[in-house]
N, C-alpha and C positions, 0 to 999 in steps of 0.2 A: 504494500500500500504506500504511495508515495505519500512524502512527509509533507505538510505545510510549509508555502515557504514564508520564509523570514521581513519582517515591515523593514523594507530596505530606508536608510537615512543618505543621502546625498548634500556633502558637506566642502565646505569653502574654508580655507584656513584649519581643516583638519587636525595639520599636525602642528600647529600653535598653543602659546600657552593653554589660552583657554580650550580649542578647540579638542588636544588632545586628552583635556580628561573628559571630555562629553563623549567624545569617540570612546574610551577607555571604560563608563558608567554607561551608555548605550549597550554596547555588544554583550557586557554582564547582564544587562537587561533582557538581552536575545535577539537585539537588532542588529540589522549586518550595514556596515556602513565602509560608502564609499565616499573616499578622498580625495578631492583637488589636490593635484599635487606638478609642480614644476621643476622638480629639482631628484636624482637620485636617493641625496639624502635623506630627502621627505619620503621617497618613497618606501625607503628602509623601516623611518620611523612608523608609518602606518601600517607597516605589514609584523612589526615587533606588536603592535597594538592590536593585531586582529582585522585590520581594516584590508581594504581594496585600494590602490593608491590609483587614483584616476591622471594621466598626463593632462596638462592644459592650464591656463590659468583664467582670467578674467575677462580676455579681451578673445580666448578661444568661445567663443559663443555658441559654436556649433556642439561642443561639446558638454556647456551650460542647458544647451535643451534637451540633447539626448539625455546628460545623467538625470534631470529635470522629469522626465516623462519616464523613465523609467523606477524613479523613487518615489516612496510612497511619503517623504517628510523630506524638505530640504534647508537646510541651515546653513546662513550666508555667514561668514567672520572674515572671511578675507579683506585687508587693509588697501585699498590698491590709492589711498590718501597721504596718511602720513610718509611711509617713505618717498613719495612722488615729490620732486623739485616741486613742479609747479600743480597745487595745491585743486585748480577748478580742472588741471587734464584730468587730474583722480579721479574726482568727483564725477568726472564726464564717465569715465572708464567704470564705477561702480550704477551711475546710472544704466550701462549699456548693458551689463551684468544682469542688474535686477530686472528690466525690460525683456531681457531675452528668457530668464526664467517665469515670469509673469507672464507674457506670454503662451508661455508651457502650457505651465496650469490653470489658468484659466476657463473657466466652467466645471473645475473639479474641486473637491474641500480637500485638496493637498497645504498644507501649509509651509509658510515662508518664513521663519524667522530671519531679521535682519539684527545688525549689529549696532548699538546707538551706546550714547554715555549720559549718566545724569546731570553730567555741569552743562548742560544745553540752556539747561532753565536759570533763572534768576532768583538768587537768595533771598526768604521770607524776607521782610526789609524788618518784623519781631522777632527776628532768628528763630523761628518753628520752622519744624519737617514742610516741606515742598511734598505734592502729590505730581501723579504724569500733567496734569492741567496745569503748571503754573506757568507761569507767560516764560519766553527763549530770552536767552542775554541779551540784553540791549548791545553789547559791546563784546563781542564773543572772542576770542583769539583767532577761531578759524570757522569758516563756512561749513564744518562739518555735519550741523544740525539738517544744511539741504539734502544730504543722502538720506537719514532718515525721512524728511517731509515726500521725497520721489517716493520709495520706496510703501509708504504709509498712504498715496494716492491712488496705487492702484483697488487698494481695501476701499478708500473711499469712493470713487469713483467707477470704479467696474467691478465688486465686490471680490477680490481676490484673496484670499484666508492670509494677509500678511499679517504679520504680528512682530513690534519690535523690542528686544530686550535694551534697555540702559543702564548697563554697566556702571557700580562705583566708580571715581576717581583711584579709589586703590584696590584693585584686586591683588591679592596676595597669596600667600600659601605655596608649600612645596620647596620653596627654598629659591623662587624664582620671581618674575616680573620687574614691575617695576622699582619695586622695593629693594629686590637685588641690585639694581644699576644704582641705585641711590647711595646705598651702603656701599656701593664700588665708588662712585664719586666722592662720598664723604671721606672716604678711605685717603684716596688721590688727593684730596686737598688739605687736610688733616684738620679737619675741623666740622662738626654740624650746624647748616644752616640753616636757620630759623628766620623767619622775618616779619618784622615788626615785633609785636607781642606774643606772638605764635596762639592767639587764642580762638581762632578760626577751627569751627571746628567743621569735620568733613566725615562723607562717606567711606563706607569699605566693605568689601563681601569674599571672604575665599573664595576662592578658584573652584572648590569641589563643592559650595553650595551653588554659584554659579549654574555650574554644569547641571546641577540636579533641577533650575528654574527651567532651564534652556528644554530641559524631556518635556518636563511638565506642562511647559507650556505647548508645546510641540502638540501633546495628547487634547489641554483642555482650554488651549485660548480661542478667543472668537476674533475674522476679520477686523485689523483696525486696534487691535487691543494695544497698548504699549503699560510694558511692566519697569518701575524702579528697580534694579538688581540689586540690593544694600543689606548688611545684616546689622551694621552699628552706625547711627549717627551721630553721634556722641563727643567722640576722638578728637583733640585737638592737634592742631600742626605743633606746637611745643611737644606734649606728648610722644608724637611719633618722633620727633627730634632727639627727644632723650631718653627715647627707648633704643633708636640707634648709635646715640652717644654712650649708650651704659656696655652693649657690647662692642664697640669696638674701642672702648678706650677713650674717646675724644670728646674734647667740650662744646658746649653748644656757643654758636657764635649767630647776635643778633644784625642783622641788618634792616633799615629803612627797606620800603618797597621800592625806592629810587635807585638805592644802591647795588640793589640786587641784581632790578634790569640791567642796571651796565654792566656786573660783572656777568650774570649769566644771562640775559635777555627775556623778554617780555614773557612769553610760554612758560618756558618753566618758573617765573617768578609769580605769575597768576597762577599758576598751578599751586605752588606752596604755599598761599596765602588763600584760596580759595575758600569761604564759607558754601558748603555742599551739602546741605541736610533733606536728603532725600528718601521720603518713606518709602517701604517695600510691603505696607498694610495690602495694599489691590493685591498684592501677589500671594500674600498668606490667604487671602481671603475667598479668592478666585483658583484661584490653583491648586490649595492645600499645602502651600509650600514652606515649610521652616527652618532655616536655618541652623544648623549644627554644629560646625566647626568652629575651633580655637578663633579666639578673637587677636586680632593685628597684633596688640601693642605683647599679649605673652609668644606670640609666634615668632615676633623678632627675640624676648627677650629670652624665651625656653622653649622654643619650638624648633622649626625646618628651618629659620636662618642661623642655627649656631654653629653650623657647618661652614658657613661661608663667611661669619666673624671669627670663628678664631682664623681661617684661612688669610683674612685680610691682616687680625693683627701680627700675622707670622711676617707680612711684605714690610 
């Protein structure tokens, strides 16, 4: 008797931070999931995972609608933005992406999740949690918030089951992201920086609760939905300062917000200073989803990065 087959996932940025524990908590699940993938490497890693490593990347389209029409759930994360010089060809290149999969599926309830961030919106001006409704940055650092608005039009306008996750400012966990490169910076310059007051406080969600939104939502979001990804909003920029200053040894060093743009520039000095208090209530409440994992400031301090502080204080 032949078996059932398997809810195939077709995924974009697979073998990326995030992407690879969703592939990783998928296939545990019983789903079989195939990978975008450009590179050998990548394809290595996807098939240590379990997965299928699909050649092509964003701008192959034809191969966006076959894996498309053949998957029964597809998950975009592929970046084709930030590392792009020029910021609107990205944009252009994720537009043509999600076009060509929307397309696909359309007139089916296959669903699309897209990939977004919660500093889109603009901080309560009484410092409370923000919901997905609160108005977009007046002054944003980058046009990134139009990928999601394309993406989110197809749901609205020709009903296509997209759905978009918005990821904390810090996703964390595993001993990786952005948190790693921070601690490598801090490393490199022998000091933590903080700025201004460091009392801004901001989002954060592990990577493997993350993952766990991303199914979930897969199985029970509706066209149109957009979820806050966060597990604590609580955390101040001080805080994660000197929780990175206690493992590796260094003191915190305060700068003006002035000061900072010069020495490191506008991005990441609005990134450290960001007030980001974004609820993830719709997602507990919609989805069933809750959070589980260590929180940020003990995972720097006794968790998955103490691998990689005592490794810095050795340099």
């Amino acid at each position: 008797m032949a078996q059932p087959s398997k809810t195939r996932i077709f995924m974009t940025g697979a073998s990326g931070y995030v992407g690879s524990v969703i592939t990783e908590f998928a296939i545990a699940q019983g789903y079989e999931v195939h990978g975008l993938s450009r590179t050998d490497t990548n394809d290595a890693k996807l098939k240590a995972l379990g997965a299928v490593p699909v050649r092509g990347d964003l701008e192959t389209l034809d191969v966006l609608r076959r894996e498309s029409a053949n998957a029964q759930i597809i998950i975009h994360l592929a970046d084709a933005m930030t590392r792009n010089p020029d910021f609107s060809a990205g944009l252009r290149v994720d537009a043509a992406a999600v076009d060509a999969i929307c397309e696909t599926i359309r007139g089916t309830d296959k669903p699309l999740l897209v990939t977004s961030g919660s500093l889109l919106v603009e901080a309560d001006p009484n410092g409370d949690e923000t919901t997905e409704t609160y108005p977009l940055q007046k002054n944003p650092v980058n046009q990134r918030w139009k990928a999601e608005d394309h993406a989110i039009s197809w749901a609205k306008e020709k009903g296509v089951r997209v759905i978009s996750i918005r990821l904390a400012p810090y996703v964390y966990g595993r001993g990786a992201s952005g948190v790693r490169l921070f601690m490598q910076m801090h490393a490199r310059n022998g000091e933590v920086t903080c700025i201004d007051d460091g009392s801004a406080r901001t989002s954060t969600i592990h990577v493997d609760d993350a993952a766990r939104m991303y199914l979930l939502a897969a199985e029970k979001a509706s066209a149109g939905d957009v979820f806050n990804c966060t597990s604590s909003t609580n955390v101040t920029a001080l805080q994660l300062a000197e929780a990175m200053g206690s493992v590796l040894n260094l003191p915190v060093k305060f700068l003006k917000f002035d000061e900072a743009v010069a020495k490191f520039g506008p991005f990441f000095s609005k990134f450290l200073s960001a007030v980001n208090r974004a609820s993830s209530a719709k997602a507990i409440q919609t989805l069933g989803w809750e959070p589980r994992e260590l929180g940020i400031l003990e995972d720097i301090k006794s968790g998955s990065y103490q691998a990689l502080a005592k490794e810095l204080c050795k340099d």
